[in-house]
N, C-alpha and C positions, 0 to 999 in steps of 0.2 A: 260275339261269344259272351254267354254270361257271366255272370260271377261264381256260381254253383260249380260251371264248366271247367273253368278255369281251377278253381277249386281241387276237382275229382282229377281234373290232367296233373297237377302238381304233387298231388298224395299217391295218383297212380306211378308216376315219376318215381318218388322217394319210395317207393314200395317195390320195383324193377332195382332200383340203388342199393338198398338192401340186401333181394333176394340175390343179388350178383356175387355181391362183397360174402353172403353167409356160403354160395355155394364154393367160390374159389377156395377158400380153404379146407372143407370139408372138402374136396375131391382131390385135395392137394395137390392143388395146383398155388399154392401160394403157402409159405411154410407159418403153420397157425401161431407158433410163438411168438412170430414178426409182426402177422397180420390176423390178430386173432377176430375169429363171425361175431357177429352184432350179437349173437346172443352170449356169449361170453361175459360181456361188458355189464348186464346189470348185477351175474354174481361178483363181479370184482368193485364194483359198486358198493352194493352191502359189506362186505367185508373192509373196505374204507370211513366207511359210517360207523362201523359196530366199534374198530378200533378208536374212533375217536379222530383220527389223521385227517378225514375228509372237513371235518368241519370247523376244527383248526388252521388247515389250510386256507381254506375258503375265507374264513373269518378275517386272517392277517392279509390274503390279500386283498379283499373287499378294503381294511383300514387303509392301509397304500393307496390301492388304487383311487379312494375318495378322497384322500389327502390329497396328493399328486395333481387331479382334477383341479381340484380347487385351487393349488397352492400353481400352477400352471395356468388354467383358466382366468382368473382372479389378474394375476400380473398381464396375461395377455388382452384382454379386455381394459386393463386401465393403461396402457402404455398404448394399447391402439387409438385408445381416444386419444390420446393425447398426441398421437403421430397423425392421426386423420384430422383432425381441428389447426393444428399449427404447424405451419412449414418450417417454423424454424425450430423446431424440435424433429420434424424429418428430416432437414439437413442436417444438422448436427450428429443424428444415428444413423444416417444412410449407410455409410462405411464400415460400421460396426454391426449392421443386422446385415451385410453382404461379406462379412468375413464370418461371421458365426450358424448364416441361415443353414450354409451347406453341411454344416458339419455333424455328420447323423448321432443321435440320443448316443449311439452304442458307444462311440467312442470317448463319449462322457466316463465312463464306465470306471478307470483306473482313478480319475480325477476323484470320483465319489467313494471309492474306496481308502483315497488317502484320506481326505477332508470328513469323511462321517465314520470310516471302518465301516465293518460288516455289519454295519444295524440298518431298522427300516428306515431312517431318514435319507441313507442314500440310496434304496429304492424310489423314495417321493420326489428325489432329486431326479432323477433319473426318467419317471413318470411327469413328475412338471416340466420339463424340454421337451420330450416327446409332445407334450399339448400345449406349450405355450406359441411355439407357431405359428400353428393353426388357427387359435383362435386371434393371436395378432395381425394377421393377414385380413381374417376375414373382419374382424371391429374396425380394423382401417379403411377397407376397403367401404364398409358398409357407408362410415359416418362422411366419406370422401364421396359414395354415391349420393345423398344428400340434395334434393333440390338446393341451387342456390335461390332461387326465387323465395322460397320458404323460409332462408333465414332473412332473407330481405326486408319480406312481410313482417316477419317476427321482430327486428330493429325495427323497425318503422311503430311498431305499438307499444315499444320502448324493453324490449329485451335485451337491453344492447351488454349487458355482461357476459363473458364465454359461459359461465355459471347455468344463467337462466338461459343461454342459446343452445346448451348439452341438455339439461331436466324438460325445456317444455319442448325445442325442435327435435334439436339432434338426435338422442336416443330413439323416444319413439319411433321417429320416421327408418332407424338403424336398428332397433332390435330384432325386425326379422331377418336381417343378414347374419349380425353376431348369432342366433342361436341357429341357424346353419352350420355354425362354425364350431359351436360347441358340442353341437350332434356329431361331426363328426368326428371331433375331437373325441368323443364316449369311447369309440371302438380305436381311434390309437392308442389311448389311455390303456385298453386292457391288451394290444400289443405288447406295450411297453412291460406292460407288466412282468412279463414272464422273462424281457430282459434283463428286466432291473433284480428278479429272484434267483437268475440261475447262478450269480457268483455267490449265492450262501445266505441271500436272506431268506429266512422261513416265507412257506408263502404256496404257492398252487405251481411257480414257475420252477422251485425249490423239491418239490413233493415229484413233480414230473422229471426232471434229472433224474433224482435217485429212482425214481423208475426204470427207467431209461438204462439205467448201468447196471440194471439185476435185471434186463430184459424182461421187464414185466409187462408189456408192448397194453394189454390190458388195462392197464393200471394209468398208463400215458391216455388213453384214449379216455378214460373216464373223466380226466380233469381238463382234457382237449375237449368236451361236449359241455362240463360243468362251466366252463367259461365263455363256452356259445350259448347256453342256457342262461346265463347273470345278464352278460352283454343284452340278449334280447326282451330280457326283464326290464335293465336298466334302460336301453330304449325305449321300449312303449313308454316306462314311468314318464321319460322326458318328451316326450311325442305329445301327451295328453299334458303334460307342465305348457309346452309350448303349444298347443293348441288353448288353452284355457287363457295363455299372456296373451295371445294374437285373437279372445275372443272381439275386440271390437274391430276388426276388419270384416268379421260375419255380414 
């Protein structure tokens, strides 16, 4: 099957998804205030824009969310190398990443409300747990996949500091596993998001509650598409980051 094919099957797909979803509620069979037809959603669109609300929204959560990323990614990346390189830094947190691994972002929730109040920092808070797992799993994992023959060779031509064993073996031979990790860290990142906004930070998770409570059901789907729309923005951008780091593997 080609690529074209495959193509026309998938738009033809999303094009049956559609005409479904527009006729249920016109024929009411699905109550339109709940489930308002796809064509509803770009006038409530424009009316989010015109006011100014869409783009503010969008704005403070973009800041979070790229804070969050970072301020999560950042820490999981450097504490994975450092748990993949030495055991005895893995012993020592074993028991402390198996009493904390389980414990989901949300329940963070009350803690960040004491220690930040209602500002965005304890959204970022909130956003960096949700991704610093991920990517600490996957940095450790990667730098613990690691030929050891590799760093063998590499002491033997006198690389022998952890230093120069991390910049010339380690990393490279591990950065295509860490940015696995942080690919898919992008899309818990803007999960999280809308956790971290619904107790009152301003924000697109923020914007969708109060939707939500003036049954604006419109209004929710608009920043439910804006966020699948970013999300898939931000991944290509990082798709083409990571293809350009991994050009010497070509």
């Amino acid at each position: 099957m080609t690529r074209l094919t495959r193509t026309a099957l998938a738009a033809a797909g999303l094009a049956v998804f559609l005409a479904v979803w527009e006729a249920l509620p016109r024929l009411g069979l699905l109550n339109e205030t709940l489930v308002p037809p796809p064509s509803a959603i770009p006038a409530a669109f424009l009316r989010e824009v015109r006011s100014g609300a869409w783009l503010a929204a969008v704005l403070s959560s973009l800041s979070h969310y790229l804070t969050g990323l970072a301020v999560g990614a950042g820490l999981g990346v450097g504490l994975g190398i450092l748990s993949g390189m030495f055991r005895l830094f893995e012993d020592v947190t074993a028991w402390i990443v198996r009493l904390l691994r389980p414990i989901p972002g949300l329940a963070w929730v009350p803690f960040a409300i004491i220690w930040f109040g209602v500002e965005p920092a304890a959204a970022v808070f909130i956003i960096a747990i949700g991704v610093f797992w991920i990517v600490f799993f996957a940095t450790q994992g990667a730098i613990r996949g690691v030929d050891r023959d590799m760093i063998e060779v590499a002491q033997a031509f006198g690389f022998r500091s952890a230093f120069a064993r991390l910049v010339k073996i380690l990393l490279p031979a591990a950065t295509p596993g860490i940015l696995v990790g942080v690919r898919t860290a992008l899309g818990q990142a803007w999960m999280a998001v809308v956790a971290a906004e619904i107790f009152g930070v301003y924000g697109v998770g923020q914007r969708m509650m109060q939707a939500s409570s003036l049954l604006a059901s419109d209004i929710v789907l608009v920043y439910m598409l804006t966020m699948a729309g970013l999300y898939g923005l931000i991944d290509a951008g990082f798709v083409a980051l990571q293809n350009w780091l991994l050009r010497w593997r070509a």
